[in-house]
GULUM-586574 format. One record per residue (C-alpha): x, y, z; residue in three letters. Coordinates in steps of 0.2 Angstrom, whole numbers, plus 2048, in hexadecimal, padded with zeros to 3 digits. Layout:
# residues N
XYZALA...
This chain:
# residues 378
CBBC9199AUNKCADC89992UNKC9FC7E996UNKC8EC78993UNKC84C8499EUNKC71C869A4UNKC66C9399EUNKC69CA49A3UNKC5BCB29A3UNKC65CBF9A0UNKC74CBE995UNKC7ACD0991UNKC7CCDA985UNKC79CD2975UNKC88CD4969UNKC83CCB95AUNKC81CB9951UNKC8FCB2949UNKC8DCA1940UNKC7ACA5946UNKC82CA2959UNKC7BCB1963UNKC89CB796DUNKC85CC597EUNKC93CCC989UNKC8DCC999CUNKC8DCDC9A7UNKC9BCD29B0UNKCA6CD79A1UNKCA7CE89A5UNKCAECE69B5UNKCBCCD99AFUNKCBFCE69A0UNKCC1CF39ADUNKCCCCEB9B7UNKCD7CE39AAUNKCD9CF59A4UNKCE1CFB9B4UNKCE9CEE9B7UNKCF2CEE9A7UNKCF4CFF9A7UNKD03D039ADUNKD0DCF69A5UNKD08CFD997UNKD0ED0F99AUNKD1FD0699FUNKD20CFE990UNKD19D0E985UNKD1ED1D98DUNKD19D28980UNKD08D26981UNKD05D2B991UNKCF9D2799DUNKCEAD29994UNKCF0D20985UNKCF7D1098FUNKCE6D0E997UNKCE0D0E988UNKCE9D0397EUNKCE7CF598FUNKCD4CF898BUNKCD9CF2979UNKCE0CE397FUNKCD2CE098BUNKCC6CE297DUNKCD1CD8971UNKCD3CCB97EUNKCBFCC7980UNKCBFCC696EUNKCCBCB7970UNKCC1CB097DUNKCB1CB0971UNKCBBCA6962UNKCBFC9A96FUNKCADC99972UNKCA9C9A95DUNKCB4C8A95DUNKCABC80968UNKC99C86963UNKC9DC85950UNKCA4C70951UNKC96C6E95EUNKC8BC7594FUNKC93C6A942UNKC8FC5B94FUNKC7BC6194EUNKC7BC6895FUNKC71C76962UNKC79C8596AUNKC6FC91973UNKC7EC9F974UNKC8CCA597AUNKC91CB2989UNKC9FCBB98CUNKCA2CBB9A0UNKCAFCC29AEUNKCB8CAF9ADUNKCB7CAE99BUNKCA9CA7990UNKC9AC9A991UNKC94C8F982UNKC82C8B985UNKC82C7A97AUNKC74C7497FUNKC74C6197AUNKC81C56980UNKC8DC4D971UNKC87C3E96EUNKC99C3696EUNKCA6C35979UNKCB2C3D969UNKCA6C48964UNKCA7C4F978UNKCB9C4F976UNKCBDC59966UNKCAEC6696DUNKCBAC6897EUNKCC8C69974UNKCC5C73968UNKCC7C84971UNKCD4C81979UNKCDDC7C968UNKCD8C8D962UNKCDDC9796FUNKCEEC8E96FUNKCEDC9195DUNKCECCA5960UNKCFACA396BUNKD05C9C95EUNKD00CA794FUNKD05CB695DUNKD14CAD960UNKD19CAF94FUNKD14CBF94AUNKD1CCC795BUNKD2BCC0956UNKD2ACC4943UNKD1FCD293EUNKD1DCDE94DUNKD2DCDF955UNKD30CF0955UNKD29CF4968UNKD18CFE962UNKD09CFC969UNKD05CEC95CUNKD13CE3962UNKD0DCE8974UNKCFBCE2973UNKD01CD3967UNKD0BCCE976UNKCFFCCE983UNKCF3CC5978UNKCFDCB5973UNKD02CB5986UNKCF0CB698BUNKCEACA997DUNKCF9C9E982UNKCF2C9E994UNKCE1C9C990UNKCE4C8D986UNKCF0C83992UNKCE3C8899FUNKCD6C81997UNKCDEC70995UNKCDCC6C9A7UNKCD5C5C9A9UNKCC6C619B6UNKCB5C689B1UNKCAFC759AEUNKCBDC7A9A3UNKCC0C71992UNKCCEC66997UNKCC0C5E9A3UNKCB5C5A997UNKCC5C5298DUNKCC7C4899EUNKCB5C4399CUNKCB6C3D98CUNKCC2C3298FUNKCBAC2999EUNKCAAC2A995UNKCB4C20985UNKCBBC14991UNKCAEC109A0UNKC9DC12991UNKC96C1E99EUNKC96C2F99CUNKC8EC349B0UNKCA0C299B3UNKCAAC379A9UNKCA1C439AFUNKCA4C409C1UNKCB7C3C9C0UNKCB9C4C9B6UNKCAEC569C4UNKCBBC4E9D2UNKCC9C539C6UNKCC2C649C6UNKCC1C659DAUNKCD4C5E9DBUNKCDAC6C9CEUNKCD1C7C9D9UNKCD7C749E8UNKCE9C769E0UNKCE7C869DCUNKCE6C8C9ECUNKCF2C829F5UNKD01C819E6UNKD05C969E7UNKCFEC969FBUNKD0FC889FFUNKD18C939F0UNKD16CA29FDUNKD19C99A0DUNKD2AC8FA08UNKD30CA0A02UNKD3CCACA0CUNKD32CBCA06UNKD24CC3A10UNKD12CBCA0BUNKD08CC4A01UNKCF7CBEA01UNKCF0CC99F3UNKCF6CBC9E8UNKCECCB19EBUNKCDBCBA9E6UNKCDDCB39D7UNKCE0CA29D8UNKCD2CA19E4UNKCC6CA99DAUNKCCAC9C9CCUNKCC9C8E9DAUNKCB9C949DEUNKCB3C939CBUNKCBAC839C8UNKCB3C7C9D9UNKCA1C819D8UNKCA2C7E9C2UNKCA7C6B9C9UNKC99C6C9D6UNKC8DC709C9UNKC91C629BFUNKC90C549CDUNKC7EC5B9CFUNKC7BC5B9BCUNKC83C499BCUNKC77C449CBUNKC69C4A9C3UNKC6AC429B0UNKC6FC309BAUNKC5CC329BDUNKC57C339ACUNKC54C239A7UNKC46C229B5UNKC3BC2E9ACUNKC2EC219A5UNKC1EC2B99FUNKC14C1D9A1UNKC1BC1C9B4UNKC18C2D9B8UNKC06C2F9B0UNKBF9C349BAUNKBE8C2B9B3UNKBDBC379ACUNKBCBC399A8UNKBC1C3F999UNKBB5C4D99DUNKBACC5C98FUNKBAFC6B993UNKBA0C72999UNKBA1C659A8UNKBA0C6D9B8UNKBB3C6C9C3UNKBABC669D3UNKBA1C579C7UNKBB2C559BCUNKBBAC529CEUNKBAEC499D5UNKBB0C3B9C5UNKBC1C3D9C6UNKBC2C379D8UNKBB4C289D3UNKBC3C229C7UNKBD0C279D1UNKBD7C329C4UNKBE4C3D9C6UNKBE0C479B9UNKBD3C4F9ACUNKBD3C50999UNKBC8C5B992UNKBC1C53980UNKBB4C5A974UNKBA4C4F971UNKBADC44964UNKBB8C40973UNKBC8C4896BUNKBD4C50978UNKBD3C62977UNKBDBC68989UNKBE0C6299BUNKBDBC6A9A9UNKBE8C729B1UNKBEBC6C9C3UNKBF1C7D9CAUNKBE1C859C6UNKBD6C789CEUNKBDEC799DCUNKBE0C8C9DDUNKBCCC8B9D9UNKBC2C8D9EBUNKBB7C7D9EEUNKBA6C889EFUNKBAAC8E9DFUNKBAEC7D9D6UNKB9AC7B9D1UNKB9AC8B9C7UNKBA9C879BCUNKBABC7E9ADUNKBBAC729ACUNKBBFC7C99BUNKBC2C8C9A2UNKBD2C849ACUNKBD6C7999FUNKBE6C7C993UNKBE3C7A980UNKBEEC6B97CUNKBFDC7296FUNKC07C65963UNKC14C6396FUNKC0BC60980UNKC03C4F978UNKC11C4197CUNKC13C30976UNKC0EC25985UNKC1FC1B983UNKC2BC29984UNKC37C27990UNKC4BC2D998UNKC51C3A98BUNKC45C3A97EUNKC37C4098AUNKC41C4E994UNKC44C54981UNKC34C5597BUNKC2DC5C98DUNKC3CC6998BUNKC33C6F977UNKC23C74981UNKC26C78991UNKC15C7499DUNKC10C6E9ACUNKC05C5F9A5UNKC06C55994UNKBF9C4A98CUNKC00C3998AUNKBF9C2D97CUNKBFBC1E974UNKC03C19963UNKBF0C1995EUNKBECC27964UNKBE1C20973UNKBE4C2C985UNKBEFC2398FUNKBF0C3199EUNKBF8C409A4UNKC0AC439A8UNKC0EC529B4UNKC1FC5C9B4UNKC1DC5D9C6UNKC1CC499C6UNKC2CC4A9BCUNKC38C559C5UNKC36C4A9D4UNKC3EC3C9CCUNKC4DC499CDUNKC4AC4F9DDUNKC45C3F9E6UNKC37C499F0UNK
């Protein structure tokens, strides 16, 4: 199950970088390897009864392991064709559902979104097949290679049909997407009609094996549904997510710098904070830019400070000692607006950003804070 997914502070266990993609294995995994080692367990001591107990738990640890390791080239195949495309991926993780590719750019092209989806679960069909084949031709003789081979094409050949499901967040969804993003020329359209898709499919889940159970003549067993309602529950809240995601980049386009600034003033930094308010109030500035005696911005003061500063102490501080030193980053083109600006915001995270004009000339202040109400509508 893959999907473009937010930032996470703490991945795992880091496990290496192949084709420079740093790839960690979430905590979670333990648990899953764990239980798919007692669960598979016993089948495998039914099917190699000379190895014993020990042995048959191990080798259903094997295939755990060995089926994680199918789950990260699914991964590989998305993040290396979303490489190729020249979107930067942050990494991969290995969780208790499967793995995440943190791509962290969306494909530009409705195509380029498609062959990304697709790609992993082409690969994992891929595996299936290339088990497939040597099941049948090269380890037939009931050993334990033929044994894990088995499980693994099986697996694969799951995980790939799976996949191909056309609801979000698994691959098929974003395949889904595509194609309404192709034919409608707006990609928060796919993205909502694949997030429905998504809700339809965990719906089905749960009710296809619960009317499977109840139109039977055997007793009910109940303890199969565990799974199909913790994969409901995934495919419900992954489809939740990105109706909120979808929600929130609609709004993009509103982000006008030039809207949002707040108007500033110039002040040196040795001015006092209660006199470089009391000016900014005369102007009905909204904020203050501190600049050297050449007039060149150095830092803005930031706003957090003032206010945290207690008014009886605002005569004995200097504006520069709550000012931030202005880096490359937090000086912004004044005409920056929709994705450009959240991009360039994102290089150097801040809370405030000096905004000037093609000639250099200080045209204001724009305030993160000013920003993230344009997505929360407070």
């Amino acid at each position: 199950m893959s999907e473009q997914s937010p930032r996470q502070d703490f991945p795992g266990l880091r496990m290496g970088r192949p084709f420079g993609i740093p790839v960690y294995v979430s905590w979670t995994w333990f648990l899953v390897a764990a239980f798919i080692t007692f669960l598979f367990g016993p089948q495998m001591a039914a099917k190699l009864p000379d190895l014993g107990t020990f042995g048959a738990y191990g080798v259903a640890f094997v295939f755990a392991v060995l089926l994680y390791v199918s789950v990260l080239l699914h991964e590989l195949a998305h993040s290396v064709l979303a490489k190729v495309y020249g979107l930067p991926v942050r990494r991969i993780t290995l969780y208790f559902l499967g793995g995440v590719s943190e791509i962290e750019k969306e494909p530009p092209t409705p195509g380029k979104e498609f062959m990304v989806a697709a790609v992993g679960p082409l690969l994992s069909l891929g595996l299936a097949a290339l088990g497939f084949v040597a099941d049948v031709y090269l380890v037939n003789d009931g050993g334990i290679p033929e044994v894990l081979v088995w499980q693994l094409w099986f697996a694969n050949l799951i995980v790939g049909v799976f996949n191909l499901l056309p609801g979000l967040p698994l691959d098929g969804g974003r395949m889904l997407r595509a194609g309404v993003w192709k034919v409608s020329g707006n990609p928060g359209t796919g993205t909502v009609a694949a997030a429905w898709g998504g809700r339809v499919l965990a719906v089905l889940l749960v009710v296809f094996p619960l009317a499977t159970m109840l139109g039977g003549d055997g007793e009910l067993d109940f303890s199969n549904l565990v799974w199909p309602l913790v994969l409901a529950a995934f495919i419900w809240m992954g489809a939740g997510q990105s109706l909120r995601v979808a929600r929130v980049r609609a709004r993009i386009p509103q982000v006008d710098a030039r809207a949002l600034a707040r108007r500033a003033i110039p002040v040196t930094g040795e001015t006092p904070l209660s006199e470089a308010l009391r000016q900014a109030a005369d102007s009905r500035a909204g904020a203050m830019v501190v600049v050297d005696h050449d007039g060149r911005p150095v830092g803005i003061v930031h706003e957090a400070a003032v206010q945290a500063t207690p008014e009886h102490r605002r005569p004995w501080i200097t504006v520069a000692s709550l000012a931030k030193s202005l880096e490359p980053g937090m000086v912004l083109a004044a005409d920056l607006r929709g994705e450009p600006l959240i991009d360039a915001m994102r290089e150097v995270p801040g809370s405030e950003y000096l905004l000037v004009e093609r000639g250099g000339e200080i045209y204001g202040v724009l305030a993160t804070a000013d920003v993230n109400r344009v997505f929360t509508g407070v």
